[in-house]
Structure formats: C-alpha cells, structure tokens
DOFIDO-997443 format. One record per residue (C-alpha): residue number from 0; x, y, z. Coordinates in steps of 0.2 Angstrom, whole numbers. Example, Ala and Ser with C-alpha at 12.3 -4.5 7.8 and 13.67 -1.06 7.14 Angstrom:
<pts>
k/X/Y/Z
0/62/-22/39
1/68/-5/36
</pts>
This chain:
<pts>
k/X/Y/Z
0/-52/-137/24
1/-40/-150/15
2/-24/-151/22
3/-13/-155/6
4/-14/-136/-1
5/2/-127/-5
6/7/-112/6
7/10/-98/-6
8/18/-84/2
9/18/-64/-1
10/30/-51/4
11/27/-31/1
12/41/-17/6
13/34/0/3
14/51/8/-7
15/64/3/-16
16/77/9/-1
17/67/-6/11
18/75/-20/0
19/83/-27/16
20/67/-28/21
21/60/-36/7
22/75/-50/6
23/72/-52/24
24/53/-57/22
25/55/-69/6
26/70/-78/16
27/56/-81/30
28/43/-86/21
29/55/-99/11
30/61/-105/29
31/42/-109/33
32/41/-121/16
33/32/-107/4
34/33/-116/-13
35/26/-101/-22
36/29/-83/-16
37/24/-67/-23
38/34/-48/-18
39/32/-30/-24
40/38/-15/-17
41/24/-6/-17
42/15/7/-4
43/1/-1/4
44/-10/15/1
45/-7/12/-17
46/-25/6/-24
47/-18/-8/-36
48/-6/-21/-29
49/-4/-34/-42
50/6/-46/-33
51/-5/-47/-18
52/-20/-50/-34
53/-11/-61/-42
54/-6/-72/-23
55/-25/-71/-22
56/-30/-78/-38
57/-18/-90/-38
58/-23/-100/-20
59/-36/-115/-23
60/-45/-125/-9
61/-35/-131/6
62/-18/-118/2
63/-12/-105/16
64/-7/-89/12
65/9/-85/23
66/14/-67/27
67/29/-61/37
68/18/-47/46
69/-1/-42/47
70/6/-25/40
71/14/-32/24
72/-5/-37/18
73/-18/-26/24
74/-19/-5/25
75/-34/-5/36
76/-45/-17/47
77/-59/-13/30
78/-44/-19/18
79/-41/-35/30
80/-61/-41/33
81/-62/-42/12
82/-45/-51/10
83/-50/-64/22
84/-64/-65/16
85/-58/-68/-1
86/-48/-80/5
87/-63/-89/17
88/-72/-89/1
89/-61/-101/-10
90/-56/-110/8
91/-40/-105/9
92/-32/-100/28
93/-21/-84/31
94/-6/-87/43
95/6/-73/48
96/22/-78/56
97/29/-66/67
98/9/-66/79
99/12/-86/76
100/-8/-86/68
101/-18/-96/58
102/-35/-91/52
103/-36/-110/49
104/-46/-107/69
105/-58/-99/75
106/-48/-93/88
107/-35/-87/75
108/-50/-77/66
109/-54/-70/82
110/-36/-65/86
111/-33/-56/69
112/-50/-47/67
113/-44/-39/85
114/-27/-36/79
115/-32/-29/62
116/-45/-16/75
117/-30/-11/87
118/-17/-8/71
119/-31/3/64
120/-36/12/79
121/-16/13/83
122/-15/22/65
123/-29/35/67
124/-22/38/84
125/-3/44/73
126/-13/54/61
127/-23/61/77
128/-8/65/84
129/0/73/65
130/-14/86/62
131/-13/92/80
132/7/96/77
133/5/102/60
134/-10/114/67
135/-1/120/80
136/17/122/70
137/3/134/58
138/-2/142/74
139/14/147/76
140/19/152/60
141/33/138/56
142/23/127/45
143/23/133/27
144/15/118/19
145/21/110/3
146/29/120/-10
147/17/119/-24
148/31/117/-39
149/18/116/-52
150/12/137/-53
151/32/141/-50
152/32/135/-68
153/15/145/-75
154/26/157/-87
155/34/143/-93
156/18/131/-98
157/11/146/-104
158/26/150/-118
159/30/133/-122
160/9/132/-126
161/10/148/-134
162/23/142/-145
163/11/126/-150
164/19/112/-139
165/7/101/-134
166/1/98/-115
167/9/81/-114
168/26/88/-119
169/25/101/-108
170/20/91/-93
171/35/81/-97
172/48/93/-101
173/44/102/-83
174/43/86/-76
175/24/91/-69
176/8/82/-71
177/-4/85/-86
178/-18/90/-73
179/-7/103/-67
180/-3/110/-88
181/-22/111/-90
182/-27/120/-71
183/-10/134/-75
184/-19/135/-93
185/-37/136/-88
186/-34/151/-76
187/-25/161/-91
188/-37/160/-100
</pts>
C-alpha cells in the first residue's frame, strides 16, 4: 500500500442525546491528523448508514480510514469482515485508535478479526442474558410487554376511514404507521 493516502475519518453516535459523544470522537480523530471526516448519529442496527457509505466511497488507494472505536463502525463480526474487506479491496488500511490498531499488518488483521469475534460473542452473550430475564419476569407475571398503541386507536382509524380520510392522513393524524391503518382496517372488514 502507498504511504501518501489521506486519513479520512468516521465518527457515529447512536441518538441525538450522545452529542458529547459525537464532539468527543470528531475532536480525536482531528487530533490524529483526519483531513476528511464523516459523522452521523445514527443506530448501528439501522440498515443504511450514509456517512459510513459515503467514508467508503470516498477512500482511494494508500488512505486509512480512522475510527475512534471498533464499535462506532461495525454492528457485528459479519458487518466488520465485508467492511474490511471493502476497504482491502481498494487498498485502503483501517485503524482504530483507542486498541492502537492498524489493519496496515497482518498482525493488526489478525488482532481485529479476534476483537470483532469477542465483541460479537460478548453481544449474544447480553441478549442471552435479556430473554432469560424477560422469560422469567413472564414466569412471574411482571412482564406485560409493549403496549401495542396502534389497536388503542381501531375506533378511531375506523371513523376517520368511514368518514373518507385517506390511510396516509390517518396514520399521520394518530401519529401511527400506515401498516398498522391497513391491519386495524383489514380485520374489520
């Protein structure tokens, strides 16, 4: 890989309310000498993250893409493999700064294909460790769910329909999807 490529750096927070968070990454990857760097505050379960795209597309031959955290760029050790691998295909390295690694190695690529592994297992381990309390809590009788808000408002989907408003309208008026206008319609009918 060339050595004159620019370091281009991406920062994600998952909500709004982790803009400390945010400010904190973008102050450290300017620190590190990122001439480019991309942000969003977006969740990393969301399917489309345009600025982790558009950090992607935008790295040539010989740059490094900087991340604060191995957390902040990959939801899963799947997600991680075809990132690098995008990035290994145009030749570009991945460095994260707080596990001081460069993919630039192999022994960097080993190091973050067995961190990505641990993260992961680490994860299933938490949602392991979730549906055993939420099935117990139900065991119990203390674990009601999520109240569905959707059929709370059937006789008024069914009115404001009856009255000719259309299903857009109504979804937006009761601030409910237009999935759920259609299934409270569909089992009237």
């Amino acid at each position: 890989m060339s050595t004159n490529g620019v370091l281009v750096g991406y920062a994600r927070s998952s909500t709004v309310e982790q803009y400390a968070g945010l400010e904190a990454q973008l102050r450290d990857l300017r620190a590190a000498g990122c001439t480019k760097v991309f942000s969003e505050q977006v969740s990393s379960t969301m399917k489309l993250r345009p600025q982790l795209e558009a950090a992607l597309d935008y790295t040539r031959e010989g740059d490094v893409l900087l991340v604060t955290k191995l957390d902040r760029l990959a939801r899963s050790v799947s997600d991680l493999v075809a990132i690098t691998e995008r990035l290994r295909e145009k030749e570009v390295s991945l460095r994260i700064l707080d596990l001081n690694l460069d993919t630039g190695s192999p022994t960097g690529k080993l190091m973050l294909n067995l961190l990505g592994s641990i993260a992961e297992f680490e994860r299933e381990l938490m949602l392991e460790r979730q549906r055993e309390g939420i099935a117990r809590a139900k065991a119990k009788g203390k674990y009601k769910g999520r109240a569905p808000t959707a059929r709370a408002k059937s006789a008024d989907v069914i009115s404001m329909k009856a009255s000719g408003i259309k299903a857009t309208e109504i979804a937006k008026e009761l601030e409910i999807s237009r999935s759920s206008v259609f299934r409270i319609l569909n089992e009237t009918q």
